[in-house]
C-alpha positions in Angstrom: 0.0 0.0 0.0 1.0 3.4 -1.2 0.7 6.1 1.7 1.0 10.2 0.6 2.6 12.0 3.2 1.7 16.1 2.8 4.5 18.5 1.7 4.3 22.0 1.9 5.3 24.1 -1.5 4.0 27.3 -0.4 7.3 29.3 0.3 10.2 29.5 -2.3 12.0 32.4 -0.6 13.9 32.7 2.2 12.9 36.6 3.5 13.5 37.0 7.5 16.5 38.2 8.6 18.4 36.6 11.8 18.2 38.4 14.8 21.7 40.8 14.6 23.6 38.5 17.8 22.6 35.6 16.3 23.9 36.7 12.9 27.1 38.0 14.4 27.9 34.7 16.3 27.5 32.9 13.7 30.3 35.0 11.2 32.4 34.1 13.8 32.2 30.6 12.8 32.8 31.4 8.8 30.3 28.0 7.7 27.7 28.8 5.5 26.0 26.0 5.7 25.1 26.8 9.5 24.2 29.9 8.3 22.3 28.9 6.1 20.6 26.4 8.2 19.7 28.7 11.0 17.8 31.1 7.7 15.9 28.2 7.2 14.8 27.6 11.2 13.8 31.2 11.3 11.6 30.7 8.3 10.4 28.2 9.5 11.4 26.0 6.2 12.4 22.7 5.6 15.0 21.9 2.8 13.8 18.2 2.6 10.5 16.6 2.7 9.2 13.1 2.7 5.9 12.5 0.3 6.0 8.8 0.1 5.9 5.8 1.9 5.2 2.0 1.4 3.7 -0.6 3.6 4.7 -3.5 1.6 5.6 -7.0 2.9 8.6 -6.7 0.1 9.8 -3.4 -0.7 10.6 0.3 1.2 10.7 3.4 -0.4 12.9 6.6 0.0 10.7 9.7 -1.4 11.8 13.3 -1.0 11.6 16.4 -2.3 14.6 18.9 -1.9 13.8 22.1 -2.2 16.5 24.6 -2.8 14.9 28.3 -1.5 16.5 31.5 -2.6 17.1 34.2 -0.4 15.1 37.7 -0.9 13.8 40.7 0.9 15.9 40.9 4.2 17.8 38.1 4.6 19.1 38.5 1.0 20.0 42.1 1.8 21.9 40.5 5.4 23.3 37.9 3.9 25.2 39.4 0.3 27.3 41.7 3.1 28.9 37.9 4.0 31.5 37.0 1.4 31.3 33.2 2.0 27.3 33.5 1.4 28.0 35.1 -2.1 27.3 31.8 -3.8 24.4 31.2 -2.3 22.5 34.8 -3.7 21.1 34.9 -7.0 20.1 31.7 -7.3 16.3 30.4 -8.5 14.3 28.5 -6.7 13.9 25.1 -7.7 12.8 21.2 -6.4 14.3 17.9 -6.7 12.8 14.8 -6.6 14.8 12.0 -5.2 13.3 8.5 -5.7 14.0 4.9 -4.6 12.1 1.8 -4.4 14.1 -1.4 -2.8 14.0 -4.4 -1.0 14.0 -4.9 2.2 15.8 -7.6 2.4 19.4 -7.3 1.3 18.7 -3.1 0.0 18.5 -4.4 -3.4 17.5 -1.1 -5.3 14.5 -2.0 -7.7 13.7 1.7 -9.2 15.9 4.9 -9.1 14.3 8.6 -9.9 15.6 11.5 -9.8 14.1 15.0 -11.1 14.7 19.0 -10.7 12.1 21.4 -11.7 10.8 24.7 -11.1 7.6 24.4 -11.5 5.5 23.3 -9.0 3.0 22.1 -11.6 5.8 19.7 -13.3 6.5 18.1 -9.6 3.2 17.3 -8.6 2.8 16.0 -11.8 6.1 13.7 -11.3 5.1 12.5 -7.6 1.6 11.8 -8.8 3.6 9.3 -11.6 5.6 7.8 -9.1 2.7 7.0 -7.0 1.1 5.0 -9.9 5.0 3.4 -10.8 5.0 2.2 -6.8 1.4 1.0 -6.5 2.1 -1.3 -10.0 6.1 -2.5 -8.7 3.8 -3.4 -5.3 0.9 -5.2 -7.2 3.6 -7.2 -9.1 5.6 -8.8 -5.9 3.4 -9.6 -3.6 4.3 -12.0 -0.5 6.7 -12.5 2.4 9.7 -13.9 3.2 
């Protein structure tokens, strides 16, 4: 059985600014991706999300989206003053689909997908496909061990 776990889509942008001694602690540390990390907390964001699970005698599934935000309003003004954040300015906003189906026995991998997009449209779209690719792979190997 197929189970659809709920993802949120509806922010793309990172916009609120970190509190000033949080932000100047963490320069300190020079790592952007604890930087960016604690952007994402206080946008209350998540760069990963699950959509998909299996309850399948045979097989597991690994299903996430990634989403990779871009920074505006605020935090993009904080956060093009810090030269090792440069990179991560300018970007757009897009979502990756990351895919597996495999045993559970032994991790045998049975299906691999992976997709970027940035529309929102297009990854709906894909999940919805890999829903109907997961419900046929489970119809077909049926059992236990």
């Amino acid at each position: 059985m197929v189970n659809r776990i709920k993802i949120h889509l509806d922010k793309k942008f990172i916009t609120k600014a970190l509190d000033r001694d949080t932000f100047m602690k963490v320069l300190a540390s020079e790592h952007p991706s604890v930087l960016h990390r604690l952007y994402l907390i206080a946008n209350e964001v998540k760069e990963q999300q699950y959509f998909m699970e299996l309850n399948h005698d045979v097989y597991a599934c690994s299903a996430r989206v990634k989403t990779k935000y871009v920074y505006a309003g605020e935090a993009r003004s904080q956060a093009s003053v810090v030269s090792f954040m440069k990179d991560r300015i300018g970007h757009r906003p897009h979502y990756t689909v990351l895919f597996k189906i495999y045993e559970k026995v032994g991790m045998k991998e049975v299906f691999n997908f992976t997709h970027t997009t940035t529309s929102e449209k297009d990854l709906i779209s894909v999940i919805n496909k890999l829903e109907i690719k997961a419900q046929e792979l489970c119809q077909n190997k049926v059992g236990t061990y």
